[in-house]
Structures are given as structure tokens and as C-alpha cells.
N, C-alpha and C positions, 0 to 999 in steps of 0.2 A: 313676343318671341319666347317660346320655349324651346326647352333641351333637356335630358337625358340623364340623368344621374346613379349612380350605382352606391350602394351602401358598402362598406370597407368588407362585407362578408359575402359581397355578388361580385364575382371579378367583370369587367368592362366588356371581355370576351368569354363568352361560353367554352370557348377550345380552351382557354386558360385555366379551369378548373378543373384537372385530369383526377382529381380525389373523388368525382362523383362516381356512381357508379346505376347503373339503370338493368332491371329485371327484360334481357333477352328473351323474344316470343319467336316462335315461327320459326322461319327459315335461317334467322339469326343465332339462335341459341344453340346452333349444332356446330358454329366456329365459336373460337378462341379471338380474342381482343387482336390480336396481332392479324390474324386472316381476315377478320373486320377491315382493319386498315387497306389489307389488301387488296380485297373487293371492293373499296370506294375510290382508291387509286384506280382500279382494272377498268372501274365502269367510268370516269372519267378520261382516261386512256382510252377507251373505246369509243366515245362520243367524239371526243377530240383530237383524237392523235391517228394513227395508222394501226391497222390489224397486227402489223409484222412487228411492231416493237413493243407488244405485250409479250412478257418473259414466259418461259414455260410453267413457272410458280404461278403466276396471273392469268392464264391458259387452265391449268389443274383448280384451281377455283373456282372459276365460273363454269368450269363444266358441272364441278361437284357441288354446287349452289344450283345449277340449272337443273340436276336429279334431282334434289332435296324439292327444289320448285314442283317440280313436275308429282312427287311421290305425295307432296302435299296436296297438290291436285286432283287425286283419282288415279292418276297416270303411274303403272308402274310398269313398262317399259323398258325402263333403263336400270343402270347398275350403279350401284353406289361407289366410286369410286375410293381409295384409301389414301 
């Protein structure tokens, strides 16, 4: 029987150690820590919940992440939203 152990300098959960900090690539590194959050909550909200009760902040994100996608692409199309 084995299990699992963590050293007093690994916390048990990964979300628990908010001090780390990791080099943003891509389509990432053109938000902010905080619209991060936001677009993992939107895209969860979107798999799981209803169209209609993503907020217009959450709406304004993913459109502005879906340009960034698309411009990374080839695709330039679309407008970069502000």
C-alpha cells in the first residue's frame, strides 16, 4: 500500500501555492493574472453552465482571446478589441 507525501516546501495542493509564478507564452501573456482567472471561469461557464449567464466582462474576454487566437493564426480578420 502506498500513498502520497509532500515535503513541508511542496504544499499538498498546487492552487495553495499562489507565490509561484510561471513565464506566460502565446495567447496568454497578453492578459493580466486576474483576466486569467477570468477566462478559466468563462470557459467552464461555457462547457457547463448556460450562454446567458456569462457576464459581459466574460463575453469581452473571450471575444478578445478569440482575436488574439485567430491573429496568432494567420488570421487577421478581426479587431483587436480594448
Amino acid at each position: 500500500m502506498s500513498h502520497e507525501t509532500t515535503s513541508p516546501d511542496q504544499p499538498a495542493h498546487p492552487a495553495a501555492d499562489t507565490r509561484r509564478s510561471t513565464a506566460l507564452v502565446g495567447v496568454s501573456a497578453s492578459f493580466t493574472p486576474d483576466e486569467l482567472e477570468c477566462l478559466v471561469r468563462t470557459a467552464a461557464d461555457a462547457v457547463y453552465g448556460e450562454p446567458e449567464d456569462l457576464s459581459s466582462r466574460q463575453l469581452d474576454m473571450a471575444a478578445r482571446a478569440r482575436v488574439l487566437m485567430d491573429l496568432e493564426m494567420g488570421a487577421d480578420d478581426g479587431e483587436l478589441p480594448e
